[in-house]
C-alpha positions in Angstrom: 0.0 0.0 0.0 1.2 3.2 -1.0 -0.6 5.5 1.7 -2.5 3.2 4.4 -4.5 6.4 5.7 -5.8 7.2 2.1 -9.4 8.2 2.1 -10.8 7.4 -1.5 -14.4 8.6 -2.3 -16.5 7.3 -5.6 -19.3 8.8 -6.0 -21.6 7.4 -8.5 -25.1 6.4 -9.8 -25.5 2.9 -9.1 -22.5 2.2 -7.1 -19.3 -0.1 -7.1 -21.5 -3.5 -7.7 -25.0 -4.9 -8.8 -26.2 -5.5 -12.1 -26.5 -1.6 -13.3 -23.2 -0.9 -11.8 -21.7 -0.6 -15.3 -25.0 1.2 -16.8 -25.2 4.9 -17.8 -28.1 7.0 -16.0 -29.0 10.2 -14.2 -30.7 12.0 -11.0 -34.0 10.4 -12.1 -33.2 6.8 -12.8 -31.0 6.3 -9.6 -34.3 7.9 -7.7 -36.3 5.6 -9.6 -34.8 2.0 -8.9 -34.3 3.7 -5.2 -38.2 3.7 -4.5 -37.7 7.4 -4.1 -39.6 8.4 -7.2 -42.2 6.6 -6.6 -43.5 8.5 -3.3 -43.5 12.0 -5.0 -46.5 12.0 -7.5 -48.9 14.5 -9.7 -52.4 15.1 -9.3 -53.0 11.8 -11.4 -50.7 9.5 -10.0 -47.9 10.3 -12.3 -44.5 10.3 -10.5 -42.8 13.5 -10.7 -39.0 14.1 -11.0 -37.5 16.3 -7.9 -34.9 18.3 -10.2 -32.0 17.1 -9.6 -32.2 18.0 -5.8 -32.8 14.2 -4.5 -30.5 12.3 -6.2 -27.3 14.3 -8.0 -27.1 16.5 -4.5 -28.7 14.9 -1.4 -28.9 11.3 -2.2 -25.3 11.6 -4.0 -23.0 14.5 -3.1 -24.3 15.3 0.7 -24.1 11.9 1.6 -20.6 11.6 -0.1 -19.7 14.3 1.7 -20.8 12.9 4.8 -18.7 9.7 4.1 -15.8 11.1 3.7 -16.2 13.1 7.2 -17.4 9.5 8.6 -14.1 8.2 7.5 -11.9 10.8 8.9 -13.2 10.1 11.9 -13.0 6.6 12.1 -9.2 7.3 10.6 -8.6 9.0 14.5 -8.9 5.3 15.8 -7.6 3.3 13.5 -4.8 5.2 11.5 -5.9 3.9 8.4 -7.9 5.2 5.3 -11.3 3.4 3.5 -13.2 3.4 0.3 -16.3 5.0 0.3 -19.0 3.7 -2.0 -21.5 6.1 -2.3 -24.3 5.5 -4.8 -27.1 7.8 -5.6 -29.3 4.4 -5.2 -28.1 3.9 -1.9 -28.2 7.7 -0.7 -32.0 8.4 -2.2 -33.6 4.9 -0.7 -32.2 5.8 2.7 -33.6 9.3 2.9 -36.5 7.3 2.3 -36.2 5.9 5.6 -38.6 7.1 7.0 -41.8 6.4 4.9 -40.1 2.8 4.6 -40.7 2.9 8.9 -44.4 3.9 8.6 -45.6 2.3 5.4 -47.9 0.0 7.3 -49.3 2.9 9.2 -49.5 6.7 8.0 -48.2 5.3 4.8 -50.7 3.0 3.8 -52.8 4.9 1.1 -51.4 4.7 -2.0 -48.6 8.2 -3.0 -50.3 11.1 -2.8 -53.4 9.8 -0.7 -51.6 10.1 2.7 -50.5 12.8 5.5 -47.6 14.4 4.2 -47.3 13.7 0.7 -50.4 16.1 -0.4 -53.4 13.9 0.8 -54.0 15.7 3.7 -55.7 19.1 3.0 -53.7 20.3 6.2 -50.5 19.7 4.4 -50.2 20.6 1.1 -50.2 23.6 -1.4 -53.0 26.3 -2.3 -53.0 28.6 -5.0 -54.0 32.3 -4.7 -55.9 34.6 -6.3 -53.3 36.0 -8.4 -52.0 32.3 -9.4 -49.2 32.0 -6.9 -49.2 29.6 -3.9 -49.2 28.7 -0.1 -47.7 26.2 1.2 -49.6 24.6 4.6 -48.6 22.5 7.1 -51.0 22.5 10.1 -50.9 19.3 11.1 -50.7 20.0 15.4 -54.3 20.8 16.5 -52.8 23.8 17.7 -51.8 25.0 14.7 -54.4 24.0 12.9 -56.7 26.0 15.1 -54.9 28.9 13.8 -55.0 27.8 10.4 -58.8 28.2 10.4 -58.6 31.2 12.0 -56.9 32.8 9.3 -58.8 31.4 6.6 -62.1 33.0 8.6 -63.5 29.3 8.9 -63.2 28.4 13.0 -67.0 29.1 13.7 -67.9 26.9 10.5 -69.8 24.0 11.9 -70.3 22.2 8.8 -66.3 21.6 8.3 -65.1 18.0 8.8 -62.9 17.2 11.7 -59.4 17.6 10.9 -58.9 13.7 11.1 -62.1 12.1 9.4 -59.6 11.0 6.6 -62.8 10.1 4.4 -63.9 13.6 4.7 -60.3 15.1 3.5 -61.0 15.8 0.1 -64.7 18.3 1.3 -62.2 19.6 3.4 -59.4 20.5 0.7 -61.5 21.3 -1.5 -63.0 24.4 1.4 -59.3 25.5 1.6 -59.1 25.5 -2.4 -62.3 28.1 -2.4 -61.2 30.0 0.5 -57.4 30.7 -1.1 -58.5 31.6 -4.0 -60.3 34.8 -2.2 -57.0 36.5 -2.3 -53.7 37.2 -3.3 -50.5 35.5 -1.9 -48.9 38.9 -0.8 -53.1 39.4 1.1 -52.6 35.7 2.6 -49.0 36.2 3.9 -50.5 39.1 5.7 -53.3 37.0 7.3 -50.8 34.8 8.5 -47.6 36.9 9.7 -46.7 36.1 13.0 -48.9 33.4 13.9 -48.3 29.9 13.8 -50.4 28.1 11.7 -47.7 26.7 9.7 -49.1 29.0 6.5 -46.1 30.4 4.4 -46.1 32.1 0.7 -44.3 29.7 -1.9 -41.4 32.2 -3.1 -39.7 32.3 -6.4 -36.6 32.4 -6.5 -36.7 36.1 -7.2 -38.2 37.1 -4.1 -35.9 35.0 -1.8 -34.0 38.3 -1.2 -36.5 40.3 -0.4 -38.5 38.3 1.6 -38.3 39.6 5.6 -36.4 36.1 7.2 -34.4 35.2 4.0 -33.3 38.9 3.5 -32.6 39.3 7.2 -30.6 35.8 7.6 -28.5 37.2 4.3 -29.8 33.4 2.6 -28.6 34.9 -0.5 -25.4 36.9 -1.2 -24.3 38.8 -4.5 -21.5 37.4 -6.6 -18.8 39.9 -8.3 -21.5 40.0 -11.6 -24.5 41.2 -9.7 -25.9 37.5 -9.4 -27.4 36.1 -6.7 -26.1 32.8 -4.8 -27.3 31.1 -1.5 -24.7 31.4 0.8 -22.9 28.1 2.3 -24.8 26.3 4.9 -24.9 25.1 7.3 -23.1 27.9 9.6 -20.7 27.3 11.9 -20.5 29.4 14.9 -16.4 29.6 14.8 -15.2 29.0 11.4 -18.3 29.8 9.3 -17.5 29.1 5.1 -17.0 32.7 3.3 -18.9 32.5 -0.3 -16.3 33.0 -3.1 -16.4 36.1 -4.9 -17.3 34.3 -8.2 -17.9 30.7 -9.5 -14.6 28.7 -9.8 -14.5 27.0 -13.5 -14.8 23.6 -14.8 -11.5 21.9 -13.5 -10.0 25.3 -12.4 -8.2 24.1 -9.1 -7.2 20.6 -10.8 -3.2 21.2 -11.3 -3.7 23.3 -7.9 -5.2 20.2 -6.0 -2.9 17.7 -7.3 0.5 19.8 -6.7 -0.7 20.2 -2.9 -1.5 16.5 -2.8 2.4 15.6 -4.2 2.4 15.2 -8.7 5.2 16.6 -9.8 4.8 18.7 -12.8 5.6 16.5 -15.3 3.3 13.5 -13.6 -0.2 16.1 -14.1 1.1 16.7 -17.9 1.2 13.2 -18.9 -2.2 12.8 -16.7 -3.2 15.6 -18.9 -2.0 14.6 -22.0 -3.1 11.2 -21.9 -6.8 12.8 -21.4 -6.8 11.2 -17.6 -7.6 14.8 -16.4 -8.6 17.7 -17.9 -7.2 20.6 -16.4 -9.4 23.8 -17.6 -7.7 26.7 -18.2 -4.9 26.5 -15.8 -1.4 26.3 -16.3 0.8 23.0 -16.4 
């Protein structure tokens, strides 16, 4: 072994073994085989694909991430170094942990019919007057209380109980009628500083300007007037600065591998025989 306490990450789709290992694919077919996919449907039962969020960022490069910090630490014992498998598949199916633990209870319905995956009409999403959205989540009694407060429906005796699950779609579709009475800026007004869990749906344009996301800085300008979200999450002591810009496709390559030990001429023949690609910078 040339370096016993040598970490090595790979990070891919499908991982190191199984009968895809060797297959191309993408975000949406490692959430698929994962289960993941399946949980996260449309109106008609049609699964619908997270972005890329689920499976290129959570599933794949936080829990990489989170590997390679699990294997530092476990280097402080032992003194020596791991590989760290991380496939997408893996990552996405065990953030789906959790509905695996209660799919014989609040997960029985079938996607989309059950508490928190827009079944219930206390959790779920409203559109506005002017075509933009609220997002609800009410689900404490407590909160709900408030929630009907604000929609001016508390006194209404004809409204099914919160949890007469047969009665949920009368109920959601009261909330439908009752949002659509005004706008998202009106409903957002309704709603400041209580806590019925009732919050506007922002585009990304108004992330800056909304009161909390302003006032925690979420975003910060780059050096060409664009917007970022600033690194999270933020440590007391030694909290991540933002960079000034965007750092290029393989910009720190040479950088990273000169502070790691290649000689010169060991990154151009890496380079030159197309192992690396090396942007812009300079051999």
């Amino acid at each position: 072994e040339v370096n016993p306490r040598l970490i090595v990450a790979r990070l891919t789709g499908y991982g190191q073994s199984g009968a895809m290992a060797k297959r191309a694919g993408h975000d949406i077919n490692y959430v698929a085989i994962s289960g993941a996919l399946s949980l996260m449907v449309d109106k008609e039962g049609t699964p619908v694909p997270p972005i890329n969020l689920l499976g290129d960022f959570a599933a794949g490069g936080m829990m990489c991430a989170l590997g390679i910090v699990l294997a530092l630490h476990e280097r402080t014992r032992s003194g020596r170094g791991q590989v760290i498998d991380s496939a997408m598949v893996d990552g996405a199916a065990y953030l789906a942990s959790f509905v695996y633990s209660v799919k014989e209870g609040m997960w029985a319905n079938p996607p989309g019919k059950n508490m928190l995956d827009g079944g219930a009409p206390f959790y779920g999403v409203y559109t506005t007057k002017d075509g933009k959205h609220m997002a609800v989540g009410a689900i404490e009694p407590q909160f709900y209380a408030q929630l009907l407060q604000g929609l001016g429906l508390a006194e209404d005796e004809s409204l099914p109980a919160q949890m007469d699950f047969a009665q949920w779609p009368v109920l959601a579709r009261r909330f439908r009628e009752v949002f659509c009475t005004r706008t998202q800026r009106e409903w957002e007004d309704v709603f400041d500083g209580t806590d019925a869990c009732v919050t506007p749906v922002l585009g990304l344009d108004r992330i800056g300007t909304h009161p909390h996301t302003s006032q925690r800085a979420v975003l910060f300008p780059e050096h060409d007037g664009a917007h970022m979200p600033r690194p999270a999450p933020r440590l007391s002591r030694t909290p991540a600065e933002p960079s000034a810009r965007r750092p290029g496709s393989n910009e720190h390559t040479v950088e990273v591998l000169r502070e790691i030990g290649y000689s010169p001429g060991e990154i151009r023949n890496l380079a030159e025989g197309s192992v690396i690609s090396v942007g812009t910078s300079r051999l």
